[in-house]
C-alpha positions in Angstrom: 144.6 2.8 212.5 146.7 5.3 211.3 149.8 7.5 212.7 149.9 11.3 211.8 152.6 12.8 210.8 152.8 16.7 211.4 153.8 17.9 208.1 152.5 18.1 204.7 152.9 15.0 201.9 153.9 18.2 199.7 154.4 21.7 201.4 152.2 24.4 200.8 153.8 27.9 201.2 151.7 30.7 199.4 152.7 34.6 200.2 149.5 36.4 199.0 145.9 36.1 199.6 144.1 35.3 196.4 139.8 34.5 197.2 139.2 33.9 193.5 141.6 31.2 193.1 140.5 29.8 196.5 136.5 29.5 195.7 138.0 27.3 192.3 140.4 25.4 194.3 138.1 24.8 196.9 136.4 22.7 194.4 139.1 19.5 195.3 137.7 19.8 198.9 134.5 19.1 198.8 133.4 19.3 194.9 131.7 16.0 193.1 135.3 14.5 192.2 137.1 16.3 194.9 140.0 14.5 197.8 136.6 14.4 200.7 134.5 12.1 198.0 137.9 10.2 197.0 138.8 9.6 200.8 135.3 8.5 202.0 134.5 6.4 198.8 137.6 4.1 199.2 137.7 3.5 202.6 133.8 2.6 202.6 134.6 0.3 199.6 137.2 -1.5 201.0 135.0 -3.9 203.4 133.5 -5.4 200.3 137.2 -6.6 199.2 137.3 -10.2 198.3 141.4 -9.7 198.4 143.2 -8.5 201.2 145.9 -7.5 198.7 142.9 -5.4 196.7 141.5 -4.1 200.3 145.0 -2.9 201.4 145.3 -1.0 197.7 142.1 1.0 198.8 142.9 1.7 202.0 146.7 3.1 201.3 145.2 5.1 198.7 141.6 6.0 200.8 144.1 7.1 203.4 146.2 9.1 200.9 143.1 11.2 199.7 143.1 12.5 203.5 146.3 13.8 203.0 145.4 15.3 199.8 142.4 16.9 201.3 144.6 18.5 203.9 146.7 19.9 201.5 144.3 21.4 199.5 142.7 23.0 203.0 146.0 24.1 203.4 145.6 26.3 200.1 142.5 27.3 200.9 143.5 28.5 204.0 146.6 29.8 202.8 144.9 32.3 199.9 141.9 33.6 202.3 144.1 33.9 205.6 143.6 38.0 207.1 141.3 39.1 203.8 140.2 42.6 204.7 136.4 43.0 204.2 137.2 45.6 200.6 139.7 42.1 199.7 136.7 39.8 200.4 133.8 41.9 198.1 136.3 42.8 196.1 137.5 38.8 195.2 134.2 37.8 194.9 134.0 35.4 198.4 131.3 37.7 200.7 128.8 35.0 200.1 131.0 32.4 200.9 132.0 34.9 203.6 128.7 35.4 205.1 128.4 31.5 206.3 131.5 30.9 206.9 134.0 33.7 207.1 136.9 32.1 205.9 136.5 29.2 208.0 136.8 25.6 205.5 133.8 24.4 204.2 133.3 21.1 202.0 131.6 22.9 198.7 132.2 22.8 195.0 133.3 25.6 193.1 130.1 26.7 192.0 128.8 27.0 195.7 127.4 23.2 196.1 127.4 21.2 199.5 129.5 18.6 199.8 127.6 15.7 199.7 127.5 11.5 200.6 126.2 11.1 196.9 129.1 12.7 195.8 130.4 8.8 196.0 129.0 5.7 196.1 129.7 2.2 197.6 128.6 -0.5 195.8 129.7 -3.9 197.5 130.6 -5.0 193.7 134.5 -5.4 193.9 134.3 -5.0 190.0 131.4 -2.3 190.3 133.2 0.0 192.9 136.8 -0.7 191.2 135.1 0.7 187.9 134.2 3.9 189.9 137.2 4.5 191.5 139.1 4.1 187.6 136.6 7.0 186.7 136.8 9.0 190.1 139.9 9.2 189.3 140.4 10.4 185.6 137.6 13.0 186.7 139.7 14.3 189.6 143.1 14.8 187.0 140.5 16.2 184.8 139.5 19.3 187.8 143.1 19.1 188.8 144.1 19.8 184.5 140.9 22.7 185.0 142.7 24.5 187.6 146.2 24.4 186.3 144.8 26.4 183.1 143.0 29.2 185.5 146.5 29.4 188.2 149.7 30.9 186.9 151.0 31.3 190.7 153.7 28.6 190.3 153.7 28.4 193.9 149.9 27.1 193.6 150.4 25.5 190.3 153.6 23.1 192.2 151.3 21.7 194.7 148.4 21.3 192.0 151.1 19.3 189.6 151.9 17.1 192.5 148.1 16.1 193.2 147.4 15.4 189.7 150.5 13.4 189.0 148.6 10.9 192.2 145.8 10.8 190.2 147.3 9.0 187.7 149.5 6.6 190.1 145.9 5.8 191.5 144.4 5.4 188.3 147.0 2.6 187.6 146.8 0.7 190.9 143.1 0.6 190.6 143.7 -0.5 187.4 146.1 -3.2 188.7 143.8 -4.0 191.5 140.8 -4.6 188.8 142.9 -7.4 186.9 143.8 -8.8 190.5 140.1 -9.5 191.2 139.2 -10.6 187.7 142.3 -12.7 187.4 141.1 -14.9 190.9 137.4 -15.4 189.5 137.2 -18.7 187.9 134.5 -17.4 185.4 135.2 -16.5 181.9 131.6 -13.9 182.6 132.9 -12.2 185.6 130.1 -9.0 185.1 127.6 -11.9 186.0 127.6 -12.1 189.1 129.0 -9.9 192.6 132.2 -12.1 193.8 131.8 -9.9 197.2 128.2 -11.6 197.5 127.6 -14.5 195.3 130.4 -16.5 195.1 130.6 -18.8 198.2 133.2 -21.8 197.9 131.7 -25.3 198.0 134.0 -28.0 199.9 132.9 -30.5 197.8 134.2 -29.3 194.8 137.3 -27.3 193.0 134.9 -24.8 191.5 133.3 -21.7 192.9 129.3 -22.2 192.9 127.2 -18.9 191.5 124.6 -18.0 193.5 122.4 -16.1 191.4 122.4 -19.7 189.7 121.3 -21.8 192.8 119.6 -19.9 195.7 115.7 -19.2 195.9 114.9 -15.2 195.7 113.7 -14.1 198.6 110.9 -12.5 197.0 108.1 -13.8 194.5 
């Protein structure tokens, strides 16, 4: 459960309408490594947390990435708000403009649907932890894209802010990662899925590896 607060992580104040900066920075909406694919892929991964200490690292930060989204809708909005139809041709957005007026879509930059394989959700603590490491070097990679296309400082603030979270996530993934290897009594952690495989046995100090000692279903 979460409580909203009515106000921005990082405000958002731009004075004039730019529709070519806004198809680019749309891209952070609902793009491939954009805050929509960050926010649904931790907070789907988070059930398959052996740790509630690792869980609760994915939740604060899947609940973060909807605040980021917000603010980047926020730009969006802000740089397409009252375009005049000559504004709209003119910035390159009438196809954009034709489904949507300037209404916010999830799309990437080059025009793509958002889409659920944007992410994925593994059920691997050590398989989705490895995404999120990589989801997020790709999103301060876009975020290091746009700053080089914006001079607008009042754009280019808010952008600086997002990617500098980027790299704060990258480090607690990173920290959450060495949590989940550090509880796993295996020196060959890759070998097995300690979400799925790893059940403790009562009789004994040591966690038993299921790959090793149940039947396959299948023959």
């Amino acid at each position: 459960m979460w409580n909203y607060e009515k106000r921005l992580q990082y405000p958002v104040n731009i004075k004039e309408n730019n529709p070519k900066l806004a198809k680019v920075i749309m891209s952070q909406f609902g793009g491939p490594d954009g805050e929509l694919a960050a926010s649904m892929r931790y907070l789907s991964q988070r059930y398959a947390m052996p740790y509630k200490e690792v869980m609760a690292t994915l939740t604060d930060i899947g609940t973060e990435e909807l605040a980021h989204m917000e603010m980047i809708s926020a730009i969006v909005h802000q740089l397409t708000d009252k375009l005049t139809p000559q504004e709209i041709i003119d910035g390159g957005f009438a196809d954009y403009y034709v489904d949507h007026t300037v209404g916010l879509w999830p799309q990437a930059a080059g025009g793509v649907p958002f889409t659920a394989t944007f992410f994925q959700s593994k059920g691997d603590p050590i398989t989705d932890l490895h995404e999120d490491l990589a989801a997020e070097q790709k999103a301060r990679t876009t975020y290091d894209n746009i700053l080089r296309l914006v001079g607008d400082c009042e754009i280019r603030d808010v952008i600086k802010f997002l990617r500098a979270r980027e790299i704060v996530h990258y480090q607690r993934f990173g920290e959450a990662l060495r949590i989940v290897q550090d509880k796993l009594d295996s020196k060959n952690f890759y070998a097995f899925n300690p979400a799925f495989d790893v059940k403790k046995d009562k009789n004994c100090h040591k966690s038993c590896n299921n790959l090793n000692v149940k039947k396959t279903l299948y023959k």
